[in-house]
C-alpha positions in Angstrom: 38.6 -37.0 -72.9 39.1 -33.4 -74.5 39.4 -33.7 -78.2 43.3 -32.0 -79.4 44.8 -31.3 -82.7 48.2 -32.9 -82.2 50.5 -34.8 -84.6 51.2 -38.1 -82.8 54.2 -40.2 -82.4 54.4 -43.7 -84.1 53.1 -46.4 -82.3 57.0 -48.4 -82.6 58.8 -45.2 -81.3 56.0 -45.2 -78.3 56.8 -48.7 -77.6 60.6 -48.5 -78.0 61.3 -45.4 -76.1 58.7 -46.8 -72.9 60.7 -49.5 -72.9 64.1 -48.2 -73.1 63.1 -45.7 -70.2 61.9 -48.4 -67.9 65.3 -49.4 -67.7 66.5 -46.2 -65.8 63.7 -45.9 -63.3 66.0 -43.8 -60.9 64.9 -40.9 -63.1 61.4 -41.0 -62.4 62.3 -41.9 -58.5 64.4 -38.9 -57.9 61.7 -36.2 -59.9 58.8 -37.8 -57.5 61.2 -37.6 -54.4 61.3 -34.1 -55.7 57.8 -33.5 -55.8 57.4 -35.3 -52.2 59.5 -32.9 -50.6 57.6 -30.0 -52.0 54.4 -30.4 -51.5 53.2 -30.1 -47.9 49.5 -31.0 -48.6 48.7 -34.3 -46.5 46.6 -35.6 -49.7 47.6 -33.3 -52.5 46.1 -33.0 -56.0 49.0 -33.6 -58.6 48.8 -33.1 -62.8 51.9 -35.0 -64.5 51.9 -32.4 -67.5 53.2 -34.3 -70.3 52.6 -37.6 -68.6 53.8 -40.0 -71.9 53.6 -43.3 -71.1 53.2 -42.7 -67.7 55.9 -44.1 -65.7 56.5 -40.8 -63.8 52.8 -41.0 -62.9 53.1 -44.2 -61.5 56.1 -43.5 -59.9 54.1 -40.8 -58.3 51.2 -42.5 -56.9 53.7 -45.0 -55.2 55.8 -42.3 -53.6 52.9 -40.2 -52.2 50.5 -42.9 -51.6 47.4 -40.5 -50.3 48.1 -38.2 -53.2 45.2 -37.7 -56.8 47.5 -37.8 -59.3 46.5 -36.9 -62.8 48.4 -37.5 -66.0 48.2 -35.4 -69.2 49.4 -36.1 -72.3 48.4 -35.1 -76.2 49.0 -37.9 -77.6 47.1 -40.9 -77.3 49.6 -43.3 -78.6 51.4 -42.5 -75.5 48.3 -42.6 -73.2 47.4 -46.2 -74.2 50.7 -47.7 -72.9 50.5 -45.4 -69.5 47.0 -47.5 -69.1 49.4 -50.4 -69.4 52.0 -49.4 -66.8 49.5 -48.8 -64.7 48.2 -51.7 -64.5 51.2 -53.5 -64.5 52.6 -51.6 -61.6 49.1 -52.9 -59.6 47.4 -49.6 -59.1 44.2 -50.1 -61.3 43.4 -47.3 -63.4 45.0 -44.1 -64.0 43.5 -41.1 -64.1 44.5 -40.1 -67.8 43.6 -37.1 -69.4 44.3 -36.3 -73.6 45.0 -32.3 -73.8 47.6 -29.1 -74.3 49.4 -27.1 -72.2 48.2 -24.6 -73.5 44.4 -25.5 -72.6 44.3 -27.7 -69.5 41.1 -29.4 -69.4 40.7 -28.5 -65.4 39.1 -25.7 -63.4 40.8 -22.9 -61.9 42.6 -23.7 -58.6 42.3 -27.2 -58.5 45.4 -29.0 -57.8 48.3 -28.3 -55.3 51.0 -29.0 -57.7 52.4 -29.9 -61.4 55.0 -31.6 -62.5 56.7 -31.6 -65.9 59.5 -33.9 -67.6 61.0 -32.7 -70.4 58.0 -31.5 -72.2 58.6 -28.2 -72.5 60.1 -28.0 -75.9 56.9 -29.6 -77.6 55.0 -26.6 -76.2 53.6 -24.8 -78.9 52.9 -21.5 -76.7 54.9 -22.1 -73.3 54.0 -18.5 -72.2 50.3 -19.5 -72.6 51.2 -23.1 -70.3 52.7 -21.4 -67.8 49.2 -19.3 -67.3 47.4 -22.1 -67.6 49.3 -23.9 -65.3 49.4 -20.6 -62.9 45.7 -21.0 -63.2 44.8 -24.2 -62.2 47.1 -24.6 -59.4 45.9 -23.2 -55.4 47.4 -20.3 -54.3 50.7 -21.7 -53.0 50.9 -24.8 -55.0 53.9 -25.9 -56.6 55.7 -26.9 -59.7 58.3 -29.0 -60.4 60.2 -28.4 -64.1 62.9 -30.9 -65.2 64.0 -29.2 -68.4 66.6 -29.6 -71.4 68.9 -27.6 -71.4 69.6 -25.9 -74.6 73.4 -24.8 -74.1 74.2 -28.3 -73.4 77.3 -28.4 -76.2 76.6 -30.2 -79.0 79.4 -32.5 -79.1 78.2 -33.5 -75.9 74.8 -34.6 -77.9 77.2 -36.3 -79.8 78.9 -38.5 -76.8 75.7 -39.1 -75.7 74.1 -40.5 -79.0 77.1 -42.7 -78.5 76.5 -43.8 -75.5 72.9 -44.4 -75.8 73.6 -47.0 -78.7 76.1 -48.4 -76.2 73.3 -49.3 -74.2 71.0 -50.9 -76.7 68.8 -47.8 -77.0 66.6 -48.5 -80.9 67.7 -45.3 -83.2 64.1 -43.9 -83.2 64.7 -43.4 -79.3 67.6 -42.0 -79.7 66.5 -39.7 -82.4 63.4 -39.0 -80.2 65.5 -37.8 -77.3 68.1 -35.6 -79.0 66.0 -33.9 -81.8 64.4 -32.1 -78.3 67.3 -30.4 -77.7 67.1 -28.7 -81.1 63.5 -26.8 -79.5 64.8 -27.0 -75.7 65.5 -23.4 -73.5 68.1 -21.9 -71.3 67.7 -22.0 -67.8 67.8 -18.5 -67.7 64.8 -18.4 -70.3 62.4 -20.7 -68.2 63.5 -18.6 -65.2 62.2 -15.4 -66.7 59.2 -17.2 -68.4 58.2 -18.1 -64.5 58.9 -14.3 -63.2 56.9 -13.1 -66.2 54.0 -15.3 -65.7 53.5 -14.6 -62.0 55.2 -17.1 -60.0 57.9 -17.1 -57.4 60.9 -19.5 -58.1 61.6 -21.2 -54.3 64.9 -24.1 -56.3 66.8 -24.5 -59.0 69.3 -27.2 -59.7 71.7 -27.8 -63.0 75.0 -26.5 -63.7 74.5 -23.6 -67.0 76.0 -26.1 -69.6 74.6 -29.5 -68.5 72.1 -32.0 -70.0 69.3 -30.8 -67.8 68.4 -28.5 -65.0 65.0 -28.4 -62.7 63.1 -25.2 -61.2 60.8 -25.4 -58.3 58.3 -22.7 -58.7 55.2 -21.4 -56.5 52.2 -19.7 -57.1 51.4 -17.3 -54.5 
Protein backbone atom coordinates (compact mmCIF):
# COMPACT_ATOMS: atom_id res chain seq x y z
CA UNK A 1 0.00 0.00 0.00
CA UNK A 2 1.44 3.61 -0.83
CA UNK A 3 0.32 6.01 1.78
CA UNK A 4 -1.91 9.29 -0.27
CA UNK A 5 -3.35 12.43 0.99
CA UNK A 6 -6.77 12.14 -0.54
CA UNK A 7 -10.19 13.35 0.77
CA UNK A 8 -12.38 10.26 0.62
CA UNK A 9 -15.88 9.54 -0.39
CA UNK A 10 -18.52 8.48 2.29
CA UNK A 11 -18.81 5.09 2.90
CA UNK A 12 -23.00 5.36 1.93
CA UNK A 13 -22.22 7.15 -1.48
CA UNK A 14 -19.46 4.16 -1.96
CA UNK A 15 -22.06 1.69 -1.34
CA UNK A 16 -24.98 3.36 -3.21
CA UNK A 17 -23.18 4.29 -6.40
CA UNK A 18 -21.39 0.32 -6.59
CA UNK A 19 -24.56 -0.71 -6.45
CA UNK A 20 -26.40 1.41 -8.75
CA UNK A 21 -23.58 0.79 -11.41
CA UNK A 22 -23.82 -3.02 -11.14
CA UNK A 23 -27.02 -2.65 -12.67
CA UNK A 24 -25.53 -1.39 -16.10
CA UNK A 25 -22.75 -3.86 -16.53
CA UNK A 26 -22.76 -3.34 -20.38
CA UNK A 27 -20.57 -0.34 -19.56
CA UNK A 28 -17.79 -2.03 -18.08
CA UNK A 29 -18.28 -4.99 -20.91
CA UNK A 30 -17.88 -2.74 -23.87
CA UNK A 31 -14.59 -0.47 -22.18
CA UNK A 32 -12.84 -4.24 -21.55
CA UNK A 33 -13.95 -5.35 -25.08
CA UNK A 34 -12.17 -2.10 -25.85
CA UNK A 35 -9.16 -2.83 -24.16
CA UNK A 36 -9.16 -6.65 -25.62
CA UNK A 37 -9.04 -5.43 -29.05
CA UNK A 38 -6.08 -3.24 -28.36
CA UNK A 39 -3.80 -4.94 -26.75
CA UNK A 40 -1.94 -7.57 -28.75
CA UNK A 41 0.24 -8.95 -25.87
CA UNK A 42 -0.77 -12.74 -25.40
CA UNK A 43 -0.54 -12.11 -21.42
CA UNK A 44 -0.52 -8.44 -20.99
CA UNK A 45 0.06 -6.38 -17.86
CA UNK A 46 -3.02 -3.96 -17.31
CA UNK A 47 -3.38 -0.87 -14.43
CA UNK A 48 -7.31 0.11 -14.10
CA UNK A 49 -6.35 3.82 -13.21
CA UNK A 50 -9.00 4.92 -11.05
CA UNK A 51 -10.29 1.39 -10.39
CA UNK A 52 -13.30 2.43 -7.68
CA UNK A 53 -14.97 -0.25 -6.62
CA UNK A 54 -13.63 -2.36 -9.11
CA UNK A 55 -16.14 -3.71 -11.41
CA UNK A 56 -14.25 -2.65 -14.54
CA UNK A 57 -11.30 -4.66 -13.00
CA UNK A 58 -13.21 -7.57 -12.73
CA UNK A 59 -14.71 -7.16 -15.77
CA UNK A 60 -11.23 -7.17 -17.08
CA UNK A 61 -9.77 -10.24 -15.69
CA UNK A 62 -12.89 -12.20 -17.16
CA UNK A 63 -12.52 -10.74 -20.64
CA UNK A 64 -8.73 -11.33 -20.98
CA UNK A 65 -8.36 -14.29 -18.87
CA UNK A 66 -4.27 -14.66 -19.26
CA UNK A 67 -4.01 -10.98 -18.60
CA UNK A 68 -2.21 -9.19 -14.71
CA UNK A 69 -4.54 -6.81 -14.08
CA UNK A 70 -3.92 -4.16 -11.48
CA UNK A 71 -6.40 -1.69 -9.98
CA UNK A 72 -5.68 1.76 -8.56
CA UNK A 73 -7.62 3.83 -6.78
CA UNK A 74 -7.04 6.75 -3.85
CA UNK A 75 -9.54 6.09 -1.92
CA UNK A 76 -9.82 3.26 0.26
CA UNK A 77 -13.43 3.43 0.84
CA UNK A 78 -13.71 2.44 -2.71
CA UNK A 79 -10.95 -0.22 -2.58
CA UNK A 80 -12.63 -2.17 0.30
CA UNK A 81 -15.82 -2.90 -1.78
CA UNK A 82 -13.54 -3.81 -5.14
CA UNK A 83 -12.10 -6.56 -2.56
CA UNK A 84 -15.80 -7.52 -2.38
CA UNK A 85 -16.58 -7.71 -6.05
CA UNK A 86 -13.88 -9.61 -6.39
CA UNK A 87 -14.55 -12.10 -4.59
CA UNK A 88 -18.00 -12.26 -5.42
CA UNK A 89 -17.35 -12.46 -9.05
CA UNK A 90 -15.00 -15.86 -7.97
CA UNK A 91 -11.61 -14.63 -8.91
CA UNK A 92 -9.92 -14.54 -5.39
CA UNK A 93 -8.05 -11.57 -4.69
CA UNK A 94 -7.46 -8.48 -6.60
CA UNK A 95 -4.54 -7.02 -7.07
CA UNK A 96 -5.42 -3.46 -5.46
CA UNK A 97 -3.21 -0.72 -5.20
CA UNK A 98 -4.09 2.82 -2.95
CA UNK A 99 -2.24 5.81 -5.06
CA UNK A 100 -2.40 9.16 -7.55
CA UNK A 101 -2.14 9.56 -10.88
CA UNK A 102 0.07 11.71 -10.43
CA UNK A 103 2.58 9.25 -8.62
CA UNK A 104 1.93 5.70 -9.72
CA UNK A 105 3.40 3.40 -7.33
CA UNK A 106 5.07 1.11 -10.23
CA UNK A 107 8.40 1.07 -12.15
CA UNK A 108 9.14 2.46 -15.37
CA UNK A 109 7.94 0.31 -18.36
CA UNK A 110 6.09 -2.14 -16.64
CA UNK A 111 2.75 -2.75 -18.02
CA UNK A 112 1.40 -3.02 -21.70
CA UNK A 113 -1.58 -0.86 -21.13
CA UNK A 114 -3.90 1.49 -18.86
CA UNK A 115 -7.21 2.02 -18.78
CA UNK A 116 -9.20 4.89 -17.25
CA UNK A 117 -13.08 5.46 -16.61
CA UNK A 118 -14.06 8.66 -15.97
CA UNK A 119 -11.46 9.65 -13.56
CA UNK A 120 -9.91 12.26 -15.20
CA UNK A 121 -11.62 15.09 -13.70
CA UNK A 122 -10.46 14.17 -10.06
CA UNK A 123 -6.98 14.52 -11.39
CA UNK A 124 -5.33 17.07 -9.42
CA UNK A 125 -2.32 17.51 -12.19
CA UNK A 126 -3.56 15.48 -15.38
CA UNK A 127 -0.39 16.82 -17.24
CA UNK A 128 1.74 15.18 -14.51
CA UNK A 129 -0.74 11.53 -15.02
CA UNK A 130 -0.28 11.41 -18.36
CA UNK A 131 3.84 11.30 -17.76
CA UNK A 132 3.40 9.03 -15.30
CA UNK A 133 1.29 6.97 -17.13
CA UNK A 134 3.71 7.60 -20.40
CA UNK A 135 6.21 6.20 -18.01
CA UNK A 136 5.18 3.16 -16.67
CA UNK A 137 3.75 1.72 -19.78
CA UNK A 138 6.36 -0.45 -22.55
CA UNK A 139 7.18 1.24 -25.50
CA UNK A 140 4.03 0.57 -27.57
CA UNK A 141 1.64 0.01 -24.88
CA UNK A 142 -1.64 1.32 -24.93
CA UNK A 143 -4.29 3.36 -23.24
CA UNK A 144 -7.71 3.33 -23.17
CA UNK A 145 -9.53 6.91 -21.94
CA UNK A 146 -13.42 6.95 -21.48
CA UNK A 147 -13.82 10.56 -20.59
CA UNK A 148 -16.70 13.18 -19.73
CA UNK A 149 -17.22 15.28 -21.88
CA UNK A 150 -17.40 18.85 -20.76
CA UNK A 151 -19.47 20.51 -23.67
CA UNK A 152 -22.11 18.00 -22.99
CA UNK A 153 -25.11 20.93 -22.70
CA UNK A 154 -26.30 21.38 -19.51
CA UNK A 155 -29.88 20.87 -19.98
CA UNK A 156 -28.84 17.63 -21.11
CA UNK A 157 -27.28 17.13 -17.38
CA UNK A 158 -30.65 18.16 -16.53
CA UNK A 159 -32.68 15.26 -18.58
CA UNK A 160 -30.27 13.06 -17.33
CA UNK A 161 -30.63 13.78 -13.50
CA UNK A 162 -34.13 13.05 -14.55
CA UNK A 163 -33.76 10.13 -15.87
CA UNK A 164 -31.36 8.70 -13.37
CA UNK A 165 -34.09 9.22 -10.51
CA UNK A 166 -36.36 7.44 -13.09
CA UNK A 167 -34.35 4.59 -12.50
CA UNK A 168 -34.09 4.39 -8.75
CA UNK A 169 -30.56 5.91 -8.73
CA UNK A 170 -30.07 7.32 -4.50
CA UNK A 171 -29.53 11.35 -4.88
CA UNK A 172 -25.88 11.07 -3.54
CA UNK A 173 -25.22 8.94 -6.84
CA UNK A 174 -26.75 11.13 -8.81
CA UNK A 175 -25.03 14.09 -7.36
CA UNK A 176 -21.77 11.99 -7.46
CA UNK A 177 -22.03 11.52 -11.26
CA UNK A 178 -23.05 14.96 -12.50
CA UNK A 179 -20.93 17.30 -10.07
CA UNK A 180 -17.94 15.50 -12.54
CA UNK A 181 -18.97 17.27 -15.27
CA UNK A 182 -18.45 20.59 -13.54
CA UNK A 183 -14.23 19.53 -13.52
CA UNK A 184 -14.58 17.27 -16.87
CA UNK A 185 -12.47 18.38 -20.41
CA UNK A 186 -13.14 18.69 -24.08
CA UNK A 187 -12.13 16.08 -26.28
CA UNK A 188 -10.08 18.39 -28.00
CA UNK A 189 -8.21 19.20 -24.55
CA UNK A 190 -7.43 15.51 -23.69
CA UNK A 191 -6.38 15.14 -27.36
CA UNK A 192 -3.75 17.84 -27.03
CA UNK A 193 -2.85 16.79 -23.33
CA UNK A 194 -1.85 13.23 -25.15
CA UNK A 195 0.16 15.06 -28.16
CA UNK A 196 1.89 17.19 -25.48
CA UNK A 197 2.87 14.46 -23.24
CA UNK A 198 4.42 12.24 -25.90
CA UNK A 199 1.94 9.79 -27.18
CA UNK A 200 0.45 8.97 -30.48
CA UNK A 201 -3.44 8.85 -30.54
CA UNK A 202 -4.22 5.41 -32.85
CA UNK A 203 -8.95 5.96 -31.93
CA UNK A 204 -11.21 8.21 -30.91
CA UNK A 205 -14.90 7.75 -30.54
CA UNK A 206 -17.80 10.46 -29.23
CA UNK A 207 -19.67 12.89 -31.10
CA UNK A 208 -18.24 16.85 -29.82
CA UNK A 209 -21.40 17.45 -27.69
CA UNK A 210 -22.17 14.10 -26.20
CA UNK A 211 -22.11 12.53 -22.65
CA UNK A 212 -18.71 10.96 -23.18
CA UNK A 213 -16.07 10.26 -25.71
CA UNK A 214 -12.96 7.55 -25.53
CA UNK A 215 -9.25 7.97 -26.97
CA UNK A 216 -6.99 5.14 -27.65
CA UNK A 217 -3.51 6.34 -27.29
CA UNK A 218 0.06 4.63 -27.65
CA UNK A 219 3.31 5.08 -26.40
CA UNK A 220 5.86 4.65 -28.90
Amino acid sequence: MVKVVSSDVDARTAVDFNAYMKRHPGLYEELAGCVHDHVTVASPVLLDLGAGTGLLTVELRRRIPTATVLGLDPLRTMLRIAVENSQEASQGSLDLLQGISEALPLASSCVDGVVTRFSLPYWKQPKTGFLEIHRVLKPGGIVVLQGLNKEYPRWKQAVLRVLMRMRAAPANVITYHLDAYKLAHTRQWVEDLFTETGFHIIATEGKPRDWQFLIVAQRP
